[in-house]
C-alpha positions, 0 to 999 in steps of 0.5 A: 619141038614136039607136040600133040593136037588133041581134038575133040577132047578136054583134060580130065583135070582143070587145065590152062593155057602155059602161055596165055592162062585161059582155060583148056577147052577141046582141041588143045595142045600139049607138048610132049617133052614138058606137058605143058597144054596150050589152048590152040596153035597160035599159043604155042607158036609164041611160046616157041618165038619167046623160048628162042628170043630167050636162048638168043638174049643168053647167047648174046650176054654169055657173049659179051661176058666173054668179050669182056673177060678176055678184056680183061685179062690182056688188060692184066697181062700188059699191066704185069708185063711193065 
């Protein structure tokens, strides 16, 4: 992911932290792609973890889905051939 460190410097706006909700002092973070602002590295470093154990748990059900429909149609399959 791509992110800029902001130093010294406080949004012009009111901003909060994406993840944990606090308010956004001086040297913060704010990823490029969504704008989001995290209050400091650590944030940002969770909201990374919880985005990739999100992508794994899809990736796991999608699996198990698919599994479960080819079950399914040879289940079909062998019932229609008899």
């Amino acid at each position: 992911m791509r992110f800029v460190l902001v130093n010294d410097e406080t949004p012009r706006k009111q901003f909060f932290c994406a993840l944990c909700g606090d308010p956004i002092r001086a040297g913060y973070l704010r990823e490029i792609g969504t704008q989001l602002c995290y209050c400091d590295p650590d944030c940002y470093a969770d909201h990374c973890k919880s985005a990739i154990m999100a992508l794994a748990d899809f990736a796991r059900a999608s699996w198990i889905a698919l599994a479960s429909n080819r079950i399914n149609e040879r289940t079909e399959i062998e019932l229609t051939a008899k």
